[in-house]
DSSP file (Angstrom, degrees, kcal/mol; ACC not computed):
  #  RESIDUE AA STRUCTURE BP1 BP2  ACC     N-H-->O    O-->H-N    N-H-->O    O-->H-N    TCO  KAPPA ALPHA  PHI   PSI    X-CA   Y-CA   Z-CA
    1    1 A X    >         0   0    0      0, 0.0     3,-0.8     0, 0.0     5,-0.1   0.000 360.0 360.0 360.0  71.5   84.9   93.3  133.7
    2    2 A X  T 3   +     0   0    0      1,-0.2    19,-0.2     3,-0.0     3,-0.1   0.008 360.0  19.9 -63.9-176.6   87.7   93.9  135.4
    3    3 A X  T 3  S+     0   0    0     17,-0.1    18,-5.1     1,-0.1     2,-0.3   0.805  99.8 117.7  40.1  26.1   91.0   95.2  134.6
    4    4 A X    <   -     0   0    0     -3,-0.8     2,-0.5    16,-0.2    19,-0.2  -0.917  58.5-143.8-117.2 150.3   89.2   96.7  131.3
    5    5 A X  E     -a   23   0A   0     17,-0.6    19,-1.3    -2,-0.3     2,-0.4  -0.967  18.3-176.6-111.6 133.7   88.9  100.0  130.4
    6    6 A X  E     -a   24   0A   0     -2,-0.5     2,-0.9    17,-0.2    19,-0.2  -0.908  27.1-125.4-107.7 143.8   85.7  100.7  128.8
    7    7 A X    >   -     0   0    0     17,-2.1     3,-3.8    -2,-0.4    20,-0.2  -0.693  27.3-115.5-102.8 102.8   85.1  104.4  127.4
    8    8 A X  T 3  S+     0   0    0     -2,-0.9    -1,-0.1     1,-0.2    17,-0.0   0.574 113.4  50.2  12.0 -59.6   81.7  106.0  128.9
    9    9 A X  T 3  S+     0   0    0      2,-0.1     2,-0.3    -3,-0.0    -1,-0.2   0.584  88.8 110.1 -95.8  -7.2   80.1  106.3  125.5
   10   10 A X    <   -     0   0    0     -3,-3.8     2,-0.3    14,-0.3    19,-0.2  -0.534  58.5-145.3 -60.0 122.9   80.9  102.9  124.8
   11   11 A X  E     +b   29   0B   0     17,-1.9    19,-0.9    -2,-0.3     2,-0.3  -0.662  18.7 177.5 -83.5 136.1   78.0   99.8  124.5
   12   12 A X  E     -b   30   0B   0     -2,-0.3    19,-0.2    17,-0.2     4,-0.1  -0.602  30.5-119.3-148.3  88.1   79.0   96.9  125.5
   13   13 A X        -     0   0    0     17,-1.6    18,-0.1    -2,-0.3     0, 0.0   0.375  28.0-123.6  20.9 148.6   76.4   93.7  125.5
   14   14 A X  S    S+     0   0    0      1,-0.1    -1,-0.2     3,-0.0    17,-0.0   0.012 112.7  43.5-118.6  34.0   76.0   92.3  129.1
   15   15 A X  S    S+     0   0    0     19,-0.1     2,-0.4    16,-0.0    -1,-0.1   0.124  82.0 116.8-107.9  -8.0   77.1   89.1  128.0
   16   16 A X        -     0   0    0     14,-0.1     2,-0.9    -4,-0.1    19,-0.2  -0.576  59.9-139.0 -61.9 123.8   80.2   90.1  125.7
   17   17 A X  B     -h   35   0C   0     17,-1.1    19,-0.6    -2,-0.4     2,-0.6  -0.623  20.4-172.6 -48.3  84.0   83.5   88.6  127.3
   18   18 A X        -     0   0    0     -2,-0.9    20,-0.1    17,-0.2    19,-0.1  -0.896  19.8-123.2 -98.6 116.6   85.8   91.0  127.0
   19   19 A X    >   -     0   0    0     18,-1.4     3,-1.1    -2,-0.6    19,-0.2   0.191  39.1 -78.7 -59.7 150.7   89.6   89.8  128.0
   20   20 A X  T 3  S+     0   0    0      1,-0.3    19,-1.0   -16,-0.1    -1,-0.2  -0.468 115.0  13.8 -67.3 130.2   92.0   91.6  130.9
   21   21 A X  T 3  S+     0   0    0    -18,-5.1     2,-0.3   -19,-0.2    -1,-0.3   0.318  82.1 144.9 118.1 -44.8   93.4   94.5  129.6
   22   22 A X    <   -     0   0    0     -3,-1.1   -17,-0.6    15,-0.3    -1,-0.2  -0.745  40.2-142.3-152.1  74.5   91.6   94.8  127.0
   23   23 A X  E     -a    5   0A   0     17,-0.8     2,-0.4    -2,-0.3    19,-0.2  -0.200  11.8-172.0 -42.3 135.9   90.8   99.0  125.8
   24   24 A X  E     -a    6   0A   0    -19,-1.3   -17,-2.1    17,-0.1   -14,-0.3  -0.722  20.1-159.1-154.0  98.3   87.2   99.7  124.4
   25   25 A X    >   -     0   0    0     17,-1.9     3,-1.7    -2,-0.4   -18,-0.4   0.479  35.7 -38.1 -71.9-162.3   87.2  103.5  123.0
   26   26 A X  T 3  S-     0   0    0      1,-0.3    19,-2.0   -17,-0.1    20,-0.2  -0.110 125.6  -0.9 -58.8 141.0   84.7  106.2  122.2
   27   27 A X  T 3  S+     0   0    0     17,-0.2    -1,-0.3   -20,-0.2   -17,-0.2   0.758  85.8 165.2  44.9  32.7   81.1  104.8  120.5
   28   28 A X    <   -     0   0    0     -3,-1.7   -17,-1.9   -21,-0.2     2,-0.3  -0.506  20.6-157.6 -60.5 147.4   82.6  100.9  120.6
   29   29 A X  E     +b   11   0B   0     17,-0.3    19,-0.6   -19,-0.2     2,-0.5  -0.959  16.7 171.9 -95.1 132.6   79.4   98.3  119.9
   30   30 A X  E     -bc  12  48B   0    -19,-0.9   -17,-1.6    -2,-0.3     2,-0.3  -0.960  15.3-143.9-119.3 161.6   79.8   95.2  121.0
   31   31 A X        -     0   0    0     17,-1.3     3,-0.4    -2,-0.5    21,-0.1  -0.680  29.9 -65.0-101.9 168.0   77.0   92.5  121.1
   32   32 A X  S    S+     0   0    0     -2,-0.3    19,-1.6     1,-0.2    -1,-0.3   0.301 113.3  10.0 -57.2 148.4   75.7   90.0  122.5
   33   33 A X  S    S+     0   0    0     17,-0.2     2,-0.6     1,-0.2    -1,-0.2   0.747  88.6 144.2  59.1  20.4   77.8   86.7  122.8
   34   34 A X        -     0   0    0     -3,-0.4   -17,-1.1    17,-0.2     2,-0.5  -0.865  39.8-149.4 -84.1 127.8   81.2   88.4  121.6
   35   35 A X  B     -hi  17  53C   0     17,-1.7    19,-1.2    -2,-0.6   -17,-0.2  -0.810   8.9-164.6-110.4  82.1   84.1   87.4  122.9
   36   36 A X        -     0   0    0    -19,-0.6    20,-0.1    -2,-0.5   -17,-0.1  -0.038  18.9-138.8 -11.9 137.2   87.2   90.0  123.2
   37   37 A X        -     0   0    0     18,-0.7   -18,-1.4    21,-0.1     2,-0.5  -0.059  32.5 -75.2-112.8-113.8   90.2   88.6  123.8
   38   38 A X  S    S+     0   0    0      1,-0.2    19,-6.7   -19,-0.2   -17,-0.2  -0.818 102.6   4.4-129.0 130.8   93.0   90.1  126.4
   39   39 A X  S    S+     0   0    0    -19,-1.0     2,-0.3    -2,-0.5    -1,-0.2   0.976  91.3 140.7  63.6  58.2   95.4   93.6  125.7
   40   40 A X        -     0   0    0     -3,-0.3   -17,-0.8    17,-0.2     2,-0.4  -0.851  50.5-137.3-122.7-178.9   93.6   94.2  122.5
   41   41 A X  E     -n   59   0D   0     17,-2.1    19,-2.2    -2,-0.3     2,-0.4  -0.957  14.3-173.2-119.6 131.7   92.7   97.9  121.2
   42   42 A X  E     -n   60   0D   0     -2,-0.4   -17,-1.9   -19,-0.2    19,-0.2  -0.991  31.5-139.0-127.7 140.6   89.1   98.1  119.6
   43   43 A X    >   -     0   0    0     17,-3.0     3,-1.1    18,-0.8    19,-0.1  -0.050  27.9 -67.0 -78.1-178.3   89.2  102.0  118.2
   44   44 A X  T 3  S+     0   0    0      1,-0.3    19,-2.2   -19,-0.1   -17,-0.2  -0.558 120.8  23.8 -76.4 147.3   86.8  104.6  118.2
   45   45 A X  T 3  S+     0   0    0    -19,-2.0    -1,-0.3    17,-0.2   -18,-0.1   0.254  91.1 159.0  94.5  -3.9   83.6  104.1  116.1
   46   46 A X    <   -     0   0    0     -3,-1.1     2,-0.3    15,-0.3   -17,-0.3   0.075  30.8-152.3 -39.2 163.0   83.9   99.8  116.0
   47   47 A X  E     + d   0  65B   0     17,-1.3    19,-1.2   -19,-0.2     2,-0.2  -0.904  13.2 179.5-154.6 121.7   81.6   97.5  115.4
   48   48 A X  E     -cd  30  66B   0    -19,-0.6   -17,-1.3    -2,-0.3    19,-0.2  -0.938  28.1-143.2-109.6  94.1   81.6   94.0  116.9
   49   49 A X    >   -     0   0    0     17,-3.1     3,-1.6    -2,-0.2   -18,-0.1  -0.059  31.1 -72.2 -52.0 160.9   78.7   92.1  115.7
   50   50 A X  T 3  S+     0   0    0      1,-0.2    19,-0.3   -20,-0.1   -17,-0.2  -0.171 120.8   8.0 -38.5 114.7   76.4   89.4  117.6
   51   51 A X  T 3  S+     0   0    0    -19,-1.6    -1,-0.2     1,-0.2     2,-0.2   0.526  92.9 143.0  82.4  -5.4   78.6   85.8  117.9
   52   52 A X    <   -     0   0    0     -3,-1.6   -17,-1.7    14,-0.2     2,-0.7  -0.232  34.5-157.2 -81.3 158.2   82.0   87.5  116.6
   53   53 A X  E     -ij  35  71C   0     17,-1.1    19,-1.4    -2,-0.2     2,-0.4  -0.978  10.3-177.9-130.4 136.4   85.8   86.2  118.5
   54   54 A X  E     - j   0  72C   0    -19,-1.2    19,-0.2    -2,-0.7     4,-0.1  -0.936  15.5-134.8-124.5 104.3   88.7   88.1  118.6
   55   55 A X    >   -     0   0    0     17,-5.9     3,-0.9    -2,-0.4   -18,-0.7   0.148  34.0 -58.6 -74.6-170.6   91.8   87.1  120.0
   56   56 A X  T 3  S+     0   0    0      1,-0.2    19,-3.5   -19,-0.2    20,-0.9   0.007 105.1   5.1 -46.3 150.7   94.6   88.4  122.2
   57   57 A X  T 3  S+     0   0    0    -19,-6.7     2,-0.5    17,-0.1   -17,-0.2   0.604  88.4 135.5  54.5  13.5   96.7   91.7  121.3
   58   58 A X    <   -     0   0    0     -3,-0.9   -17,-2.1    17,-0.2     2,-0.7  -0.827  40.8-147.5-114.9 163.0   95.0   92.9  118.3
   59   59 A X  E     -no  41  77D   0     17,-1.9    19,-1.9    -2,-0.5     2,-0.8  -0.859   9.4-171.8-135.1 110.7   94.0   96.0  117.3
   60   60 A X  E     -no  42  78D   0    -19,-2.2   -17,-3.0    -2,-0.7   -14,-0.2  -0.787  24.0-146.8-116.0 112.5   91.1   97.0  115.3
   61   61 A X        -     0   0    0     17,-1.2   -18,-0.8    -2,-0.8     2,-0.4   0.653  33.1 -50.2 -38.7-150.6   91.1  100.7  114.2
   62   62 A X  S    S+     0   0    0      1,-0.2    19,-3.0   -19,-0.1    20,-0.2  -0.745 115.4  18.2-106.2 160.1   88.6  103.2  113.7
   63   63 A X  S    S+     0   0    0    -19,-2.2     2,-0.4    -2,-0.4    -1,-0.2   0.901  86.2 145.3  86.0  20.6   85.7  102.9  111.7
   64   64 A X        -     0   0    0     -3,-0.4   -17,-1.3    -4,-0.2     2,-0.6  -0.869  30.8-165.2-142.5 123.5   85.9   99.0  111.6
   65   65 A X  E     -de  47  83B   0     17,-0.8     2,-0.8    -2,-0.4    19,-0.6  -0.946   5.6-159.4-123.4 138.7   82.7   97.0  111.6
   66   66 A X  E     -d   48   0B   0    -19,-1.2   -17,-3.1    -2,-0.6   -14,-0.2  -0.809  16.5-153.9-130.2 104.2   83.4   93.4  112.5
   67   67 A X    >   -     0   0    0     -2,-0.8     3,-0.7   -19,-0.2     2,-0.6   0.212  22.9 -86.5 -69.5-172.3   80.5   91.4  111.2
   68   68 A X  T 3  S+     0   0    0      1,-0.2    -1,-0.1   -16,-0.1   -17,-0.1  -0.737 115.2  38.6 -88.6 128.6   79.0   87.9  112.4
   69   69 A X  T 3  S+     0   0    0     -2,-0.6    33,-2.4     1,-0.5     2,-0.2   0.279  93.0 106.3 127.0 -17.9   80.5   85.2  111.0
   70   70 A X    <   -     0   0    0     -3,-0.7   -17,-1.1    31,-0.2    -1,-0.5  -0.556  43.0-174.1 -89.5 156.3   84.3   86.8  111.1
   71   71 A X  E     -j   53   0C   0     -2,-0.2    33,-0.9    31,-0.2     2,-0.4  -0.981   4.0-166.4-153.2 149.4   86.8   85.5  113.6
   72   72 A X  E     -jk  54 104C   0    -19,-1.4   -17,-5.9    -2,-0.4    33,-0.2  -0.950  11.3-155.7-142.3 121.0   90.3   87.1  114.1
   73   73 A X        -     0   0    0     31,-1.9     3,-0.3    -2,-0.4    32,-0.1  -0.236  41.1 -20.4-103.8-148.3   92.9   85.4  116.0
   74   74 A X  S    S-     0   0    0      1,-0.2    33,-2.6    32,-0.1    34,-0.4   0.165 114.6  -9.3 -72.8 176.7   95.6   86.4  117.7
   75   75 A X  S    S+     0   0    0    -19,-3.5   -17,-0.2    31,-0.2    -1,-0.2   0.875  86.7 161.5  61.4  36.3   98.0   89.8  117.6
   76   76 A X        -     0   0    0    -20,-0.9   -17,-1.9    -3,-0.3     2,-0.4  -0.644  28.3-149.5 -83.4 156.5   95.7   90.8  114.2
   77   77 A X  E     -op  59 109D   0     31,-0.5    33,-1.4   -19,-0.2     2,-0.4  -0.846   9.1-167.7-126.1 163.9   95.7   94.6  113.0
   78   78 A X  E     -o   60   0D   0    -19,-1.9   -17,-1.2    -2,-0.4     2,-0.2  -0.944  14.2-145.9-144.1 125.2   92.8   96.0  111.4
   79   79 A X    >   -     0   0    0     -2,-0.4     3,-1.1    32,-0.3    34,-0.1  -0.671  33.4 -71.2-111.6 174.7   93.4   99.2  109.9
   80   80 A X  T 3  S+     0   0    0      1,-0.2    33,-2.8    -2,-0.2     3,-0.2  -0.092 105.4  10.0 -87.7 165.7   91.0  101.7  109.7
   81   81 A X  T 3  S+     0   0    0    -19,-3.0     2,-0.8     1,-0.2    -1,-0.2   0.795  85.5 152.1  78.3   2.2   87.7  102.2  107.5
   82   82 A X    <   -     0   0    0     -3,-1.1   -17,-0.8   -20,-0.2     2,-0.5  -0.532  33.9-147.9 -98.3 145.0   88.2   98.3  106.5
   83   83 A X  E     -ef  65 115B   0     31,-2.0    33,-3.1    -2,-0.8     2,-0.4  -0.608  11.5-156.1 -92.1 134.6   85.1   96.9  105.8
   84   84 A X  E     - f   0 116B   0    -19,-0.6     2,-0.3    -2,-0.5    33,-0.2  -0.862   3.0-164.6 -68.6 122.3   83.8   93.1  106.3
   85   85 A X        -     0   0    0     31,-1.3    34,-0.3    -2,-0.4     3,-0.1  -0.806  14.1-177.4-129.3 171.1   81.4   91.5  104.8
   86   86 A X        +     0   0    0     -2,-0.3    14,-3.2     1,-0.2     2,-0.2   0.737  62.0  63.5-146.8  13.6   79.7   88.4  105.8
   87   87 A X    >   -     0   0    0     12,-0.2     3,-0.6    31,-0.1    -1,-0.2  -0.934  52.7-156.4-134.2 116.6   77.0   87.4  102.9
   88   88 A X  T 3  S+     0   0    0      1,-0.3     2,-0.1    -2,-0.2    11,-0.0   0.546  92.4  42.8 -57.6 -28.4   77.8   86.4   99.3
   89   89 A X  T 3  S-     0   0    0      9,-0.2     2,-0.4     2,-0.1    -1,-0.3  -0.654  82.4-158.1-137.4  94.2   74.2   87.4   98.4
   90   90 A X    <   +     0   0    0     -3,-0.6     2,-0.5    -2,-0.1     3,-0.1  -0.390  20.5 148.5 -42.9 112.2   73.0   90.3   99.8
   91   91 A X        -     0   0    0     -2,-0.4     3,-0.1     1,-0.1    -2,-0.1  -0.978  46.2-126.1-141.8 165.0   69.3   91.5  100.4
   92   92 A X  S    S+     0   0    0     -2,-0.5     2,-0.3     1,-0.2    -1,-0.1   0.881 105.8  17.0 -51.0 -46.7   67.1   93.4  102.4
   93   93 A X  S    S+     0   0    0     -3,-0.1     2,-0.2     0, 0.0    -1,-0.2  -0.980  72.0 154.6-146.1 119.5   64.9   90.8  102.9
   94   94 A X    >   -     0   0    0     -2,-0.3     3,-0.5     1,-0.2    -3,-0.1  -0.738  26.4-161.1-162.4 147.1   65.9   87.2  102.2
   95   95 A X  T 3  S+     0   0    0      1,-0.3     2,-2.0    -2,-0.2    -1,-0.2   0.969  97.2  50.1 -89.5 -55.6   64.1   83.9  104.0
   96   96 A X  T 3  S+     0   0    0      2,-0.0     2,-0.8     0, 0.0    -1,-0.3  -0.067  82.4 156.1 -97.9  46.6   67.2   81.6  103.1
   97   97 A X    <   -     0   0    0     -2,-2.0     2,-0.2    -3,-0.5    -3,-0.1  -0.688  15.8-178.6 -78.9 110.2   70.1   84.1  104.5
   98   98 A X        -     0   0    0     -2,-0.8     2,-0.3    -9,-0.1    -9,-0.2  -0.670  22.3-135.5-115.5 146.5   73.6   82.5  105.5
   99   99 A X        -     0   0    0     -2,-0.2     2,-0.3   -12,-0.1   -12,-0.2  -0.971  18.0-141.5-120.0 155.0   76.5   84.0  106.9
  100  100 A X        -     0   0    0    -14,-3.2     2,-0.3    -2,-0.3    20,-0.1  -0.769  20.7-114.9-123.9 140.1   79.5   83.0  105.4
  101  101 A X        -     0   0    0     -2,-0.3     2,-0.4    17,-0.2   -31,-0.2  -0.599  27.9-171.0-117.2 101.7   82.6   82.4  107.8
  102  102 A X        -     0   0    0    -33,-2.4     2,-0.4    -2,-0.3   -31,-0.2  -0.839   9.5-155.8-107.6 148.7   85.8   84.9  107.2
  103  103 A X  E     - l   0 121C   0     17,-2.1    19,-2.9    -2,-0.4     2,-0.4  -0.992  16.9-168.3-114.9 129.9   89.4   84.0  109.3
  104  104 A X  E     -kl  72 122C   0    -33,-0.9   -31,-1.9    -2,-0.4     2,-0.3  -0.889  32.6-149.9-104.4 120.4   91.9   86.7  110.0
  105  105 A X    >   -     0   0    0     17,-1.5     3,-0.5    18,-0.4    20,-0.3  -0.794  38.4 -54.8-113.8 149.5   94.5   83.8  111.1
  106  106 A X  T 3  S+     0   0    0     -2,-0.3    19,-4.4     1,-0.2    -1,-0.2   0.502 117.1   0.5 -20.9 134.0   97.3   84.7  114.0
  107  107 A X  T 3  S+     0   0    0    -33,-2.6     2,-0.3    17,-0.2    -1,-0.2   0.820  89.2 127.1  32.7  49.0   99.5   87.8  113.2
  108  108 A X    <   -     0   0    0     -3,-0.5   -31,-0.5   -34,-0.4     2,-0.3  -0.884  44.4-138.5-130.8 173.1   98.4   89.4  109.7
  109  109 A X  B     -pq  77 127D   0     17,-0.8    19,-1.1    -2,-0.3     2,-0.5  -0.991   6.0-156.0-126.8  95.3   97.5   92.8  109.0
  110  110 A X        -     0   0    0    -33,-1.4     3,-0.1    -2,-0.3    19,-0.1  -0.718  26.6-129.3 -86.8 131.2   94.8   94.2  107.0
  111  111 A X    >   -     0   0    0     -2,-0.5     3,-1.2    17,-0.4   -32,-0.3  -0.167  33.4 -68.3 -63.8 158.0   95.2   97.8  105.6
  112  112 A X  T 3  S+     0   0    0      1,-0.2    19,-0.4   -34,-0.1    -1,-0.2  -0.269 112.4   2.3 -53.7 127.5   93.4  100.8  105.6
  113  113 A X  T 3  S+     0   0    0    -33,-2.8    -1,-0.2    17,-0.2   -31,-0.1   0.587  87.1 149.1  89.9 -10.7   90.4  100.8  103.6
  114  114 A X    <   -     0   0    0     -3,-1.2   -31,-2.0   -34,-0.1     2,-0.4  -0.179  38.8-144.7 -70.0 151.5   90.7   97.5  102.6
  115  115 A X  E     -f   83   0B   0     17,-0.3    19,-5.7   -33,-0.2     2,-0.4  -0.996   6.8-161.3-131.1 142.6   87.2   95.1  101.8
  116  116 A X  E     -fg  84 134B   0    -33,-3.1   -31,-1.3    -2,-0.4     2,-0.1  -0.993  19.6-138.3-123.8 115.2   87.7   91.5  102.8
  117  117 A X        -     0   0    0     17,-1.6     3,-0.5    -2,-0.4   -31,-0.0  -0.411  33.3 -93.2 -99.8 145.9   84.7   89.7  100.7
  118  118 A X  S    S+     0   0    0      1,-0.2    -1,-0.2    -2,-0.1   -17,-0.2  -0.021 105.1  39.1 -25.7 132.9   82.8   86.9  102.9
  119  119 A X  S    S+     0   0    0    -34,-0.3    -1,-0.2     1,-0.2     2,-0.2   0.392  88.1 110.5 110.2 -15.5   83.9   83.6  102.8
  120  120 A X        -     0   0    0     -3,-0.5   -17,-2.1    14,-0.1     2,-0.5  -0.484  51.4-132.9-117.1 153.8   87.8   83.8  102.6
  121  121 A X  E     -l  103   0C   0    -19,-0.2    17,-2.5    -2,-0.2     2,-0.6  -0.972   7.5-150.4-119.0 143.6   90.7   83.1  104.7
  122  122 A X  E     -lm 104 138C   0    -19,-2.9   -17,-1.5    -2,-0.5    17,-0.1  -0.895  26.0-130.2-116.7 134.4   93.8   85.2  105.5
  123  123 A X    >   -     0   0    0     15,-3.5     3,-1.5    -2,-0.6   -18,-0.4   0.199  34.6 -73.2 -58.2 172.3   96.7   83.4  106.2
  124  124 A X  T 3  S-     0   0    0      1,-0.2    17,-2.9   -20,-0.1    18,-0.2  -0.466 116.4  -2.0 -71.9 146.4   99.1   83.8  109.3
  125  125 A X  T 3  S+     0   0    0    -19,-4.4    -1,-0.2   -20,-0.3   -17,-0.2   0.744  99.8 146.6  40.5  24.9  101.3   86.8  109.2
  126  126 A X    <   -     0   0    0     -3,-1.5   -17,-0.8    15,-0.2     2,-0.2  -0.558  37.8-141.1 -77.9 172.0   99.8   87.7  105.7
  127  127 A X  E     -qr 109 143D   0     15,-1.2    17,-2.1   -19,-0.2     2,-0.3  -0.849  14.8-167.4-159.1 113.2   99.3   91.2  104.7
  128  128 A X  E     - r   0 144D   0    -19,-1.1   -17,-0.4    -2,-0.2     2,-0.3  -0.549  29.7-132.3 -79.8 145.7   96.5   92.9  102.8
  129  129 A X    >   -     0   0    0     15,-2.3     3,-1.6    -2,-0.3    17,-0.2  -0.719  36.0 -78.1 -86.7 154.7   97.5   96.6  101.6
  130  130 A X  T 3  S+     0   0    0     -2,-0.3   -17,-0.2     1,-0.3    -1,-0.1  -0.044 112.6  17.6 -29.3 118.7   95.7   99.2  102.0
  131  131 A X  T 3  S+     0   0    0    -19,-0.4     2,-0.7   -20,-0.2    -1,-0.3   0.442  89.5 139.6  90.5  -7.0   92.5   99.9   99.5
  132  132 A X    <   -     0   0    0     -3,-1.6   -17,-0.3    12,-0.1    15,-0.2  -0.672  49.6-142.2 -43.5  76.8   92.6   96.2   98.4
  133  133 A X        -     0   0    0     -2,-0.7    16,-2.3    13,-0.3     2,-0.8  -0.218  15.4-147.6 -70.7 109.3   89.3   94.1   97.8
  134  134 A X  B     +g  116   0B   0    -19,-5.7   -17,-1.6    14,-0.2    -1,-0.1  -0.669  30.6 162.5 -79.0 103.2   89.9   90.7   99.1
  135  135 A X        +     0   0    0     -2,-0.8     2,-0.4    14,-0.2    -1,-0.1   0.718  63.3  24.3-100.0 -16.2   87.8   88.0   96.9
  136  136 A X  S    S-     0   0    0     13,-0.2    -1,-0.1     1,-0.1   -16,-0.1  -0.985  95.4 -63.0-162.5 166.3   90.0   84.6   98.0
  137  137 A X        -     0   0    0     -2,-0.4     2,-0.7   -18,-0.1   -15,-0.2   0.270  45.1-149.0 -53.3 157.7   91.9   83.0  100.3
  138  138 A X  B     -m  122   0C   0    -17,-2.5   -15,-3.5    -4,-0.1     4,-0.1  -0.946  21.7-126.7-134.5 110.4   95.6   84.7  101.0
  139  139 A X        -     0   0    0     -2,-0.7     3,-0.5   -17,-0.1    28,-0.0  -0.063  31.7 -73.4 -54.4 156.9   98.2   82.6  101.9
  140  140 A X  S    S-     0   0    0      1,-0.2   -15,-0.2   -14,-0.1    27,-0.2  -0.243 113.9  -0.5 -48.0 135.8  100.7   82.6  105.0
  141  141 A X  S    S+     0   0    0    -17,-2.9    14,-1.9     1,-0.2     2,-0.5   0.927  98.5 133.5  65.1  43.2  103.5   85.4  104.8
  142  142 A X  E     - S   0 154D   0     -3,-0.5   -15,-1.2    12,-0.2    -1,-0.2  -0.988  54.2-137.1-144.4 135.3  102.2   86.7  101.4
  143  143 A X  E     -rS 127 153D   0     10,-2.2     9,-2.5    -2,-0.5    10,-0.7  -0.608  32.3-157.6 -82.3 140.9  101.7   90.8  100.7
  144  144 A X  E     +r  128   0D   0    -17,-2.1   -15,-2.3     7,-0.2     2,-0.3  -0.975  19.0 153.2-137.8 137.1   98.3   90.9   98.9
  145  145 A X      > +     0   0    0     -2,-0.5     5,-1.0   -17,-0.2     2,-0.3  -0.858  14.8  43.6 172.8 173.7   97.1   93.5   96.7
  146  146 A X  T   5S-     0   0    0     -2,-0.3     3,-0.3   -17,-0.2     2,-0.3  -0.862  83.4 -45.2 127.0-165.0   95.3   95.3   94.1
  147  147 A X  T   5S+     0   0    0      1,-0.5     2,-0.2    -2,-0.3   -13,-0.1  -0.872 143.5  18.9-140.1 101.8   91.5   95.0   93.2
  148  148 A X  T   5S-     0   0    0    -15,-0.6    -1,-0.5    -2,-0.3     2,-0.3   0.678 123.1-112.5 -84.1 166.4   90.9   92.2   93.1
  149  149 A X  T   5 -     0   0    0    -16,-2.3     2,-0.3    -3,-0.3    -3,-0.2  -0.556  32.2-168.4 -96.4 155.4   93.9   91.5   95.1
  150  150 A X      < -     0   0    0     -5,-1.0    -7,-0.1    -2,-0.3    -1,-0.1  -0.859  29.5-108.0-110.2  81.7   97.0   89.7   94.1
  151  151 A X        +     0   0    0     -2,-0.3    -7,-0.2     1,-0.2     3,-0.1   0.170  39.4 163.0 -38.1 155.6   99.9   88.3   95.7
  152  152 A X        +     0   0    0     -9,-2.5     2,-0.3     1,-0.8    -1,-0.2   0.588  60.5   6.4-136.6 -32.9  103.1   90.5   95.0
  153  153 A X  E     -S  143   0D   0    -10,-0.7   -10,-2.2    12,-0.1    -1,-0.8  -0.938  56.2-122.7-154.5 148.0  105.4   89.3   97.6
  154  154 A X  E     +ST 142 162D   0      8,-0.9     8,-3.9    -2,-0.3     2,-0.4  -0.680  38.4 174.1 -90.5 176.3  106.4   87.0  100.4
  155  155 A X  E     - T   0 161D   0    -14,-1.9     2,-0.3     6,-0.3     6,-0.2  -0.920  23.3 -97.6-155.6 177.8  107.3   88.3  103.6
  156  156 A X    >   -     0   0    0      4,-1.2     3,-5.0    -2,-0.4   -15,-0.0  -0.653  45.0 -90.6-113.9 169.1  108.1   87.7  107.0
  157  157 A X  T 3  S+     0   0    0      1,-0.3   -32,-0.1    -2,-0.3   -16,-0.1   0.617 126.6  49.3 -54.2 -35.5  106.6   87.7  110.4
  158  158 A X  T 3  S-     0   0    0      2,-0.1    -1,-0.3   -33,-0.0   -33,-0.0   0.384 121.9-102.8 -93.3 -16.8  107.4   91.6  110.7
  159  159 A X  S <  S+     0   0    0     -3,-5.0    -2,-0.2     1,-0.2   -32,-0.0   0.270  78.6 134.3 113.6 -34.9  105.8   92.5  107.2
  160  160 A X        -     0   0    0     -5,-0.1    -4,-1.2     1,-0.1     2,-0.6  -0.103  55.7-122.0 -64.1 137.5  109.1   92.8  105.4
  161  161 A X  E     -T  155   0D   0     -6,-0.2    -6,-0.3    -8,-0.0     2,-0.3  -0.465  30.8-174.0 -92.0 137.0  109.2   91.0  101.8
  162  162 A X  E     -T  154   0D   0     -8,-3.9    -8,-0.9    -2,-0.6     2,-0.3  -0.720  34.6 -82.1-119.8 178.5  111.8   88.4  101.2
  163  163 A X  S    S+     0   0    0     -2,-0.3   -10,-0.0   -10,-0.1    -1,-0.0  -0.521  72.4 119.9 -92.1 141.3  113.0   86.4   98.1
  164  164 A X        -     0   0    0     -2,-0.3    -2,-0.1   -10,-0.0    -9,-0.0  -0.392  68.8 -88.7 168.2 112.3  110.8   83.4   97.7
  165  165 A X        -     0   0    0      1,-0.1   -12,-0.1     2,-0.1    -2,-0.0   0.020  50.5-115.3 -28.8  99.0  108.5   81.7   95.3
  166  166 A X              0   0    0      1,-0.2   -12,-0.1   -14,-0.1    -1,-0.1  -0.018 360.0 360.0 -55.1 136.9  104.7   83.1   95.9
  167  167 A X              0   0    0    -27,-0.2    -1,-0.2   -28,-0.0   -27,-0.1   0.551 360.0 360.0 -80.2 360.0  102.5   80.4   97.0
């Protein structure tokens, strides 16, 4: 893996792909058959699960476990402490166990703290706020929040809200 820097204390799968560029801080996991993509940040304490993709140029904070079944494309933020989930019914033990297929779509932003429920897509250049449980899909260029969350705004490629009819 060239042209990566991986941080001593970091694990890193001897099949994960990790992209040119590409930072992988203090206690990073990744597993097996992950794919990294190029110039992205994964922060101290991450979690990349078993089968997960991440594109270019995004940046996932600390504290951020990024389950199987989630996919992020490019130039995504992740803020810290937000949680993933990636089955609609959890249990310890269950024979008939699915994971359910989350998208982080090109250039949105999830907040700090934030839980993005299984199942869901977030549009391009959307943006969850901070502390926001996401239960269903979030449309392109729309500010989401609350619990459960709620569009409040559109916005623009940068984040900023403009006038415009919520999809």
């Amino acid at each position: 893996m060239r042209d990566v820097f991986i941080h001593p204390t970091a694990n890193v799968a001897a099949n994960a792909v990790i992209g040119v560029g590409t930072k992988v801080w203090i206690n990073v996991q990744i597993r097996e058959d992950a794919v990294v993509g190029e110039n992205c940040i994964l922060a101290k304490d991450v979690y990349v699960d078993a089968e997960v993709t991440i594109g270019n140029r995004c940046k996932v904070q600390n504290g951020v476990s990024v389950y199987s079944g989630v996919r992020l494309g490019d130039d995504v933020f992740v803020g810290p402490c937000v949680s993933f989930t990636n089955d609609r019914i959890p249990r310890a033990f269950n024979d008939t166990w699915e994971i359910s297929e989350t998208v982080v779509e090109n250039g949105a932003s999830i907040g700090a703290n934030a839980t993005i429920i299984c199942g869901v897509t977030i549009g391009e250049f959307a943006m969850v706020a901070a502390g926001s449980v996401v239960t269903r899909d979030v449309p392109p260029y729309t500010l989401v929040m609350g619990n459960p969350a709620r569009p409040v705004s559109c916005i623009d490629r940068m984040g900023h809200r403009i006038e415009g009819e919520l999809q």
